[in-house]
N, C-alpha and C positions, 0 to 999 in steps of 0.2 A: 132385550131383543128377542126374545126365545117363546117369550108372551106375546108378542107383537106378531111374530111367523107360527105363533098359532091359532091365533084369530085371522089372521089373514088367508090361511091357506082350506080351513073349509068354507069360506065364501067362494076362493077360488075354484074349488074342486065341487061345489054345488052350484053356480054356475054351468050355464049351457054347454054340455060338452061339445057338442059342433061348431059352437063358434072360437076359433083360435083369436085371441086378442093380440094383435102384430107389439105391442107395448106393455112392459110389463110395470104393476107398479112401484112406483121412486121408497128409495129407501137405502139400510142396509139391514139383509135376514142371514141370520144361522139356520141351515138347514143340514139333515144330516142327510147322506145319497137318496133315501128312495123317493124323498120331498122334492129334491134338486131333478131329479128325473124328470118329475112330473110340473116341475116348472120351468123346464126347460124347453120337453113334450110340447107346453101350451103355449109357450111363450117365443116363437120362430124367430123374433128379431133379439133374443139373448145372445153375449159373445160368449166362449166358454175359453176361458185362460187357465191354462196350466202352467205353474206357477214354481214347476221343479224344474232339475238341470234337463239340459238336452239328451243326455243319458235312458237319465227315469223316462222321459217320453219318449226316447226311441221304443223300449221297452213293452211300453203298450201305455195308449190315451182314449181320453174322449171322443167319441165321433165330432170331427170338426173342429176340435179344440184349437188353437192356437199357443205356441210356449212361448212363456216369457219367462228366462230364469231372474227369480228371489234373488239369486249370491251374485249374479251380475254385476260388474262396477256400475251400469251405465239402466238399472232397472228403474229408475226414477225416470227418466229422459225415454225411458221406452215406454212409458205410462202416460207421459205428457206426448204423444205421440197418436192415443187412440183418442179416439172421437167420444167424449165426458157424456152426451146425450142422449148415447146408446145404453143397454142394461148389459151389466157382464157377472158372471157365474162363476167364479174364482174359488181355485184348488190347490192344495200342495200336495204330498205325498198322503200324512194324516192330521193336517189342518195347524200346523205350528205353524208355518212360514205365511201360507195364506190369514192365519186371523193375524198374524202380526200386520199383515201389510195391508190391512182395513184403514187404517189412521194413515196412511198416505196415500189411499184411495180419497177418502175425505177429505184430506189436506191438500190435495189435485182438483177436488172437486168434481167427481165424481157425483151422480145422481142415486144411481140404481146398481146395487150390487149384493146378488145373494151370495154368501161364502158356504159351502161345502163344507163343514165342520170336520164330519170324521173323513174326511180326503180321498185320494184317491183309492186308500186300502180298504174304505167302508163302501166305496161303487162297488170294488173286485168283492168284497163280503157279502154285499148283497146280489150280485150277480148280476150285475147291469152288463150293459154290453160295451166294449174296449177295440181300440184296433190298437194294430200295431206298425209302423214302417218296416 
C-alpha cells in the first residue's frame, strides 16, 4: 500500500497546482501527516474523520474534521450512515485504531480512503494546524 501512495502522490504533486481536482482518486493509502495535508489541500471534496473519543477531540482536531468514536458500541452503524462515494481521510490518536478500522471501511464498501498513519500525534509533530472547541 505504501508503494502504491508513492507512485501516486508525485504524479499528484506534479500535476498543475491551480487546478484543485473536487474527486480524489479511489483506493486505500497510508500516508503519514505531511502527505495527508497536502491531499487534503488539493483534494476539497475529502471527509476528514477523527476516529478518537469525544474527549481527544475536544482537545484539539482537524479543521473540519468530523468525530466518529472507534470504542463506540454503535461505530459500525455510524459508518453505514456516511455517504461510501465520497473520499474520507481517517485518523486516530497515532494510527492503531484508524488502521485497524480500514477492513470495515472495505467491508462497508467504501471507495476512497486515505488513513493518516502516524495520527493525530504526527499532525501535532509536524506542526500542522489544529483547532480546538
Amino acid at each position: 500500500m505504501i508503494a502504491l501512495c508513492l507512485t501516486l502522490l508525485p504524479t499528484l504533486m506534479a500535476e498543475d497546482k491551480k487546478t484543485v481536482t473536487k474527486k480524489a482518486p479511489e483506493g486505500y493509502y497510508d500516508l503519514e501527516s505531511p502527505q495527508a495535508a497536502s491531499v487534503i489541500k488539493r483534494f476539497s471534496s475529502l471527509v476528514i474523520l477523527d476516529i478518537r473519543t469525544p474527549k481527544e477531540f475536544a482537545a484539539g482536531h482537524l479543521k473540519g474534521a468530523k468525530n466518529l468514536d472507534f470504542f463506540s458500541d454503535n461505530f459500525g452503524s455510524l459508518l453505514d450512515k456516511l455517504d461510501k462515494s465520497k473520499g474520507y481521510v481517517v485518523h486516530c490518536a497515532s494510527g492503531g485504531r484508524s488502521g485497524r478500522s480500514m477492513k470495515t471501511f472495505k467491508d462497508k464498501g467504501f471507495k476512497t480512503v486515505y488513513h493518516i498513519a502516524d495520527g493525530y500525534k504526527g499532525w501535532i509533530a509536524a506542526k500542522l494546524p489544529v483547532v480546538a472547541n
